[in-house]
C-alpha positions in Angstrom: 157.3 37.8 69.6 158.8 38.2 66.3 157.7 39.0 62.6 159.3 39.3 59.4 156.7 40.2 56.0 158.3 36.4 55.5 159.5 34.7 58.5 156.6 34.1 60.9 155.7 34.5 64.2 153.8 32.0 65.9 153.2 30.2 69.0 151.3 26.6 70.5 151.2 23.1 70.1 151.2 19.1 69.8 150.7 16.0 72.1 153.1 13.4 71.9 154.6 12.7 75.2 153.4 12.6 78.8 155.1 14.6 81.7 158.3 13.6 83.1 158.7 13.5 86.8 160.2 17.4 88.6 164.4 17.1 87.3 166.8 16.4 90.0 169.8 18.6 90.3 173.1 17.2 89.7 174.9 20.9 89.2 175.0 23.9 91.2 175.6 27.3 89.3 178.6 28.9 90.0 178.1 33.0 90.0 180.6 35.3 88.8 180.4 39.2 88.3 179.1 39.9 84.6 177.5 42.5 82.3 173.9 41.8 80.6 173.9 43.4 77.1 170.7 44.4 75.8 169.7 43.6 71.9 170.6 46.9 71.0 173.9 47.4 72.8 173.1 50.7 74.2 172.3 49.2 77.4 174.1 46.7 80.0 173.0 46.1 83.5 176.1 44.6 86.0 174.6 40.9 87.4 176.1 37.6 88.7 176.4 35.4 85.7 176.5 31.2 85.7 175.6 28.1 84.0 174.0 24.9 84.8 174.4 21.8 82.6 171.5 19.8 81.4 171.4 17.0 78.9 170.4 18.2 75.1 167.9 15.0 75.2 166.8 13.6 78.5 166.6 10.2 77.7 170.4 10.5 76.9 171.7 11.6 80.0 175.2 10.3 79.1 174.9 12.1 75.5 175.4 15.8 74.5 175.3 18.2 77.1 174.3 22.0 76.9 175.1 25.0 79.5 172.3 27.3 80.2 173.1 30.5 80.6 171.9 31.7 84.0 171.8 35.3 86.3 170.9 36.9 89.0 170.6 40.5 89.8 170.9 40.3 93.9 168.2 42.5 95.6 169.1 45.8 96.8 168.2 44.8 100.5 170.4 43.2 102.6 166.8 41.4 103.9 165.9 40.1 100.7 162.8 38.1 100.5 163.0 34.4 99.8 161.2 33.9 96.4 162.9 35.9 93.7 161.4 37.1 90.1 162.1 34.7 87.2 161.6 36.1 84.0 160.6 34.8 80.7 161.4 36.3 77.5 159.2 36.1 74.2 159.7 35.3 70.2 160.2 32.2 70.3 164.1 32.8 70.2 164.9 36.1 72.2 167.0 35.7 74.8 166.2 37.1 78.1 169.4 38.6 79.0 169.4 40.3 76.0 165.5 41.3 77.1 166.3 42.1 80.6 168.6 45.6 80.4 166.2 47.1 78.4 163.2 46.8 80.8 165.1 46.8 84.0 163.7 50.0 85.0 160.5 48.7 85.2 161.5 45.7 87.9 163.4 48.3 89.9 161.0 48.3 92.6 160.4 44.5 92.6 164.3 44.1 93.1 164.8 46.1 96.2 163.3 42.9 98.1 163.9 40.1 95.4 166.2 39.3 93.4 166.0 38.6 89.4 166.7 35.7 87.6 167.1 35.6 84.2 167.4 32.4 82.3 168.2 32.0 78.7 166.0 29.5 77.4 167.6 26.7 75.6 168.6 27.5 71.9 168.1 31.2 72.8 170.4 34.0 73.8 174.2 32.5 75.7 172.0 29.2 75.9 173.4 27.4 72.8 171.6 29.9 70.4 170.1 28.1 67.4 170.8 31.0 65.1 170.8 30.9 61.6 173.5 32.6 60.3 174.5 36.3 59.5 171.4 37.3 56.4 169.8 39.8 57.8 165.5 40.2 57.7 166.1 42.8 54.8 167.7 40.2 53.0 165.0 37.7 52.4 161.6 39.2 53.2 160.9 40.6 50.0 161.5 37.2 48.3 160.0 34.2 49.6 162.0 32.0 47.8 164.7 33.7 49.0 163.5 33.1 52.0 162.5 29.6 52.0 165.8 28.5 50.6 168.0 30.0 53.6 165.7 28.1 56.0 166.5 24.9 54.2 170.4 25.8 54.8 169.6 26.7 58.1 168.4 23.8 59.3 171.2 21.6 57.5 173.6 23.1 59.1 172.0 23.9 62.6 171.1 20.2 62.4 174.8 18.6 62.2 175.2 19.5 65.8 172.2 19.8 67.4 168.6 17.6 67.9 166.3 20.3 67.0 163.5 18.6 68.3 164.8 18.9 71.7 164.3 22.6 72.1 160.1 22.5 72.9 158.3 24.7 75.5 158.0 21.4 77.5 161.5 20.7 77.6 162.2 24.7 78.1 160.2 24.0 81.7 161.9 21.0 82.7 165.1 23.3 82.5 163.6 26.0 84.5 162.8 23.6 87.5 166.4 22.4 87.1 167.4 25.7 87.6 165.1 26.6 90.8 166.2 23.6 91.9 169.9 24.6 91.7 169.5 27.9 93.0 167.9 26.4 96.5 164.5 28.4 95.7 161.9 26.9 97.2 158.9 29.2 95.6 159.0 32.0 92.6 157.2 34.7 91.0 157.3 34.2 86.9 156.7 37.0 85.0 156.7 35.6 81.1 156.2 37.8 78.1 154.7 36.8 74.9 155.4 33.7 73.7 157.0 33.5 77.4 153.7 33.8 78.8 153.0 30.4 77.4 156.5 28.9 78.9 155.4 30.3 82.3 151.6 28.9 81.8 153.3 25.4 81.2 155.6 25.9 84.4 152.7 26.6 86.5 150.6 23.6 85.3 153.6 21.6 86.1 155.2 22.8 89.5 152.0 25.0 90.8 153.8 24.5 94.1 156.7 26.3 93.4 155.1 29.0 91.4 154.1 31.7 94.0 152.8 34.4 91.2 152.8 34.9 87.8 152.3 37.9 85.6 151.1 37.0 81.6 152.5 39.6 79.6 150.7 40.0 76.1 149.6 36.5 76.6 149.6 33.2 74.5 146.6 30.8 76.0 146.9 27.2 76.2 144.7 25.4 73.3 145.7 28.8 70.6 147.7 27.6 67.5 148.4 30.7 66.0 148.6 31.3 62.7 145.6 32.7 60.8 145.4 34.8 63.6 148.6 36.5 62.9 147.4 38.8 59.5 143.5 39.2 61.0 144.9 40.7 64.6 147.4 42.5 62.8 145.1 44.3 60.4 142.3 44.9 63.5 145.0 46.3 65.3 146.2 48.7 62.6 142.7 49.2 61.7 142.4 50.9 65.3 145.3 52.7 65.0 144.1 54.7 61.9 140.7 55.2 63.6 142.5 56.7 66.4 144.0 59.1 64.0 140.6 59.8 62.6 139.7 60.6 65.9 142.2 62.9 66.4 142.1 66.5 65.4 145.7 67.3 65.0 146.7 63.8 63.0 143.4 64.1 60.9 143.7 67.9 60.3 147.4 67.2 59.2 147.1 63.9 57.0 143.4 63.9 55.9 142.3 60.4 55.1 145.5 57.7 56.4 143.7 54.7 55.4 143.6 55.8 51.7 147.1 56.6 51.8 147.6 53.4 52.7 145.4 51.6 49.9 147.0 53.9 47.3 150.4 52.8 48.8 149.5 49.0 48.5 148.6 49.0 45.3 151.1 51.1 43.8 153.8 48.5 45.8 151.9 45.1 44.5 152.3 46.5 41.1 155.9 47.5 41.6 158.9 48.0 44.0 159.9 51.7 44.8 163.8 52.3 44.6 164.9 54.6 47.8 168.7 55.5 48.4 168.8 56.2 52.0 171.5 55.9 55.6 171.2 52.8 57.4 170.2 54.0 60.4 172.3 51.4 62.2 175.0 51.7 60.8 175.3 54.7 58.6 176.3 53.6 55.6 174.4 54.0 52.1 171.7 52.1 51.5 169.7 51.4 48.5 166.4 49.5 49.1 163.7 48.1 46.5 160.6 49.0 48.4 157.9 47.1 48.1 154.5 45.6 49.7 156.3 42.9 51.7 158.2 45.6 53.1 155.3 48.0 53.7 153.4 44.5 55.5 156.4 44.5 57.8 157.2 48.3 58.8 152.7 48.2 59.8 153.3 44.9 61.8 156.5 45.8 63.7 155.5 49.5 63.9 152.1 48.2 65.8 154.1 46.7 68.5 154.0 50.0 70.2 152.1 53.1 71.1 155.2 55.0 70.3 156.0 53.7 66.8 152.7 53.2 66.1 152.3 57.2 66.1 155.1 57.6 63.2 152.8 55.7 61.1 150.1 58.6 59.5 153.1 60.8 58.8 154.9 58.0 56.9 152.1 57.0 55.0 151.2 60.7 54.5 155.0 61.2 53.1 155.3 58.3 50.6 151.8 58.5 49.5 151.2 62.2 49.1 155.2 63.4 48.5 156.1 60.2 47.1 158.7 60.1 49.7 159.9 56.4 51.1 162.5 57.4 53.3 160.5 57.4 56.2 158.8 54.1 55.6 162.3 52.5 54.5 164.1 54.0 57.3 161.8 52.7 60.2 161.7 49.1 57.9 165.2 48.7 58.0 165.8 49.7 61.6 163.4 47.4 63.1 164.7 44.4 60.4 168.2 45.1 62.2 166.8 45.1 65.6 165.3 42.0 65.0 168.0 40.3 62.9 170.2 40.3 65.8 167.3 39.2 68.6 165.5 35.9 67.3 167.3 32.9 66.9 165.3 31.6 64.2 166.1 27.9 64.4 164.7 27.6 67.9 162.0 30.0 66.6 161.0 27.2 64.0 161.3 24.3 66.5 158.9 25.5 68.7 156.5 27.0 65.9 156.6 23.7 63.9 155.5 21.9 66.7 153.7 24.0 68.7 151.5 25.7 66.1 151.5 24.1 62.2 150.1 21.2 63.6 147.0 21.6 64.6 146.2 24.9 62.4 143.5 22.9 60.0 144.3 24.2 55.9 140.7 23.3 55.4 139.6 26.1 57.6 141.7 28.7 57.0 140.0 31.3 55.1 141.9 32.3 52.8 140.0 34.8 51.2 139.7 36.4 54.7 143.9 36.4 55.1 144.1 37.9 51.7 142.2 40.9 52.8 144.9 41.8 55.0 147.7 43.7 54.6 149.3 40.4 55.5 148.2 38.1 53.5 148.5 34.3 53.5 152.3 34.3 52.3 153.6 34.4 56.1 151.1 31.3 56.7 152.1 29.5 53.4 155.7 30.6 54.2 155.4 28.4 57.8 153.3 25.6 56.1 156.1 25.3 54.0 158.8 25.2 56.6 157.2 22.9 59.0 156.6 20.9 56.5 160.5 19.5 56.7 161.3 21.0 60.0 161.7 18.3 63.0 158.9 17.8 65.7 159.7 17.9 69.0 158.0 16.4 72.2 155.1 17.9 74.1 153.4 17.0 77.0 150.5 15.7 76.4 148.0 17.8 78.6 149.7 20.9 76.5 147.1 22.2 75.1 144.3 22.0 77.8 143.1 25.0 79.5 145.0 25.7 82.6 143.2 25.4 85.9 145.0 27.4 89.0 144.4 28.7 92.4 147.9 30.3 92.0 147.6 34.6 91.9 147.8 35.7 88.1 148.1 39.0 86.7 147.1 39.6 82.7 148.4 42.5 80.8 146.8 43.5 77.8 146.9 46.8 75.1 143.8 47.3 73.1 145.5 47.6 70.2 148.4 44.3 70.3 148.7 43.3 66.6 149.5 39.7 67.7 147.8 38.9 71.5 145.0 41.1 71.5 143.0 41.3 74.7 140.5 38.1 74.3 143.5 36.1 74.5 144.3 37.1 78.1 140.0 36.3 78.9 140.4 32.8 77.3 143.2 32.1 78.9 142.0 33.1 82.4 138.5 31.3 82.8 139.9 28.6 84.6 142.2 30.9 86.7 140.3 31.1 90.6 142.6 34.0 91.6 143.5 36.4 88.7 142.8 39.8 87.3 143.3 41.5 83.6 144.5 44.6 83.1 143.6 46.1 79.5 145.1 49.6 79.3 143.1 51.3 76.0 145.9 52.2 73.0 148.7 50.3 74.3 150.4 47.7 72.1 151.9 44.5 72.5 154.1 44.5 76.3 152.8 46.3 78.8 155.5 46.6 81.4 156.8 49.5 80.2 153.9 52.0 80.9 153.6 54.5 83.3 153.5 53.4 86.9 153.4 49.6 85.8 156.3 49.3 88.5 154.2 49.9 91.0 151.5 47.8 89.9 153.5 44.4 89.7 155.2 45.3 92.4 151.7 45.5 94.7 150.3 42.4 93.2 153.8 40.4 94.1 153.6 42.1 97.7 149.8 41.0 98.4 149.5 38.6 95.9 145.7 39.7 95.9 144.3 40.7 92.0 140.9 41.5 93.5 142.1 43.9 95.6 145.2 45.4 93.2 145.2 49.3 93.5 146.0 49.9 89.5 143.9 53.2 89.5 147.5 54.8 88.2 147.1 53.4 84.9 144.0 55.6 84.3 146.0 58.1 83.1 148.1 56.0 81.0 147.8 57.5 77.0 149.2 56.2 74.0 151.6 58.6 72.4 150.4 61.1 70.4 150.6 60.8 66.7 153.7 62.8 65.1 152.4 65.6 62.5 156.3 66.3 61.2 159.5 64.3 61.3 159.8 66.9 64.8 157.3 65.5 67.1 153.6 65.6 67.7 151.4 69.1 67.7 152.1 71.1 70.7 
């Protein structure tokens, strides 16, 4: 998932048409040798690359056509097994083959019997991207108007070529059995991340028969419009993270009290920005930056998303607050702006978010007073109000939103401390599941497939495809990162 201190992240949904019938195939996917190029660009992985062509609405057939982007990164054995791993990236709007090389490590051992598939999700990645032109997060998220305005010019010209109501989780899963389809694959095991954890829910309420396993990654469950949710799991999350701190010897003998820091911080930024001349540290060049609370709302939310940020974020509190020096906190704002800048494509973001969330998030019930107790707020909700507001609808099917009842095997991942799908999402969303198993590994953020011996893990539970009896004793030792006392590192 994404966030900006402007441009939301959400996720869920809106009834308005009933499911289609499984897609026949008319393509076949023609592989050549490629590279997949992670966000960054520091990584590439080498895979068999292709396309398959599916119609932009499906009740044109004969009308505009799009080619998903499509690969496959062939098993190491020569004995491969049969049903390969699909995977499903989050945002809405990342692409997965921009996901993919950067967690490629961590399906290693899954790949020396299967092989990956990676699919770009329509309007995502090399799948017709719905991007919004070349502004950057640092641009806009300090003004909301700003903001607001570059959304409206986003849609009218994303809009001259494309149906942007067309670009739905439902339609997203249609695509996907299109592509199993193509490939010849009878059964597959899903792993879905995020907001991909609700694509792959949706695929396994629709084609439980082809869906062999599925692993929910930071998970989205059916029935969750999220939006308020966003700033109050956010701030709990942070909240933790400073108690950790607390907790901690080293980070509390070095910082003293990090949640006064902050509130000092936050109310010297409401008043007014701070100016801070500093590198970009993408690019290098000089950068001056007016520093202010939306920008100090967005370096807590993205630096949550991980154990390892999350431990830069006492020191750079501690720096700005008590040595009234923001180069810390505007140097880790900007980098993850960048990052993300070049990862979401926000008009497929929107299309999903206005019709999957906005809808059925009730303004009468949203506390407001609540939201504006978090570091937060209610702009980013306003902010999306206002959006969806013009934004097109797309269709959804219309059991969308019910829980999802499954015999299929299902592992849930969970860190305590995700600013965005905390761990009671993964226990709603699997009280209907007969054969699954959640996995909450204390201090972790949002993604767990990264951690220690997580390999291993998936790689049992697609092997035996039994959660009850999943040895995950290895992730016992797993620790978040410990907090950093100087720019240098943590204490020894």
């Amino acid at each position: 998932m994404r966030v900006s201190s402007a441009l939301p992240l959400a996720l869920l949904l809106l009834a308005l048409l009933l499911p289609s019938p499984a897609p026949a195939a008319t393509e076949i996917i023609r592989f050549a040798p490629c590279r997949l190029e992670h966000s960054s660009r520091l990584v590439s992985i080498e895979a068999q690359c292709g396309t398959l062509r599916v119609p932009e609405d499906e009740a044109r057939p004969s009308g505009r056509a799009l080619q998903l982007f499509v690969a496959r990164v062939p098993a190491i054995s020569g004995r491969k097994a049969p049903d390969p791993v699909l995977l499903i990236a989050g945002g809405p709007g990342m692409g997965t083959s921009e996901m993919y090389p950067g967690v490629a490590q961590a399906f290693a051992r899954l790949r020396r019997d299967r092989d990956i598939i990676v699919v770009d999700q329509r309007g995502t990645g090399r799948s017709n991207p719905l991007r919004c032109g070349d502004r950057t997060d640092r641009d806009l998220s300090a003004d909301t108007g700003a903001f607001l305005a570059e959304s409206r010019r986003c849609l009218e010209t994303l809009a001259k070529r494309n149906d942007l109501r067309q670009y739905t989780t439902s339609i997203a899963v249609r695509d996907l059995e299109r592509v199993r389809i193509a490939l010849g694959v009878a059964q597959w095991n899903i792993y879905g991340v995020s907001y991909g954890s609700r694509v792959a829910q949706h695929y396994l309420r629709r084609h439980p028969q082809q869906t062999r396993s599925v692993i929910l990654d930071g998970v989205v469950p059916p029935g969750l419009a999220l939006g308020p949710d966003i700033a109050l799991d956010a701030q709990a999350a942070f909240d933790r993270i400073l108690a950790r701190c607390s907790r901690d010897a080293s980070c509390s003998n070095r910082f003293g009290d990090s949640r006064a820091h902050f509130e000092q911080l936050q109310a010297r930024l409401r008043r007014a920005p701070v100016a801070v001349a500093l590198p970009d540290p993408t690019s290098g060049e000089p950068v001056r930056l007016e520093f202010g609370a939306a920008h100090l709302a967005g370096v807590l939310r993205l630096q949550s998303y991980a154990a390892s940020t999350a431990a830069l974020l006492p020191l750079a509190l501690h720096e700005a607050a008590a040595r009234d020096n923001f180069t810390t906190l505007a140097g880790l704002y900007l980098m993850s702006a960048n990052n993300l800048g070049d990862s979401i494509a926000a008009g497929m973001h929107n299309s999903v978010v206005c019709t999957e969330d906005l809808p059925f998030i009730d303004p009468a019930a949203v506390d407001r007073r609540q939201l504006e107790g978090t570091y937060i707020g209610v702009e980013q909700l306003d902010a999306l109000r206002e959006i969806c507001s013009y934004w097109p609808r797309g269709p959804l099917d219309a059991d969308f939103r019910e829980p999802l009842r499954s015999d299929v095997p299902v592992l849930l991942l969970s860190g305590s401390d995700d600013p965005v799908t905390p761990p009671a999402n993964a226990d709603r969303a699997m009280q209907q599941l007969t054969r699954a198993r959640h996995l909450v590994l204390p201090g972790q953020g949002h993604g767990q497939i990264g951690v220690t011996c997580m390999d291993r893990v998936i790689t049992e539970f697609v092997k035996g495809l039994d959660p009850a009896r999943l040895d995950a004793r290895c992730l016992a030792s797993v620790k978040p990162a410990p907090f950093f006392t100087s720019p240098s590192g943590s204490a020894p």
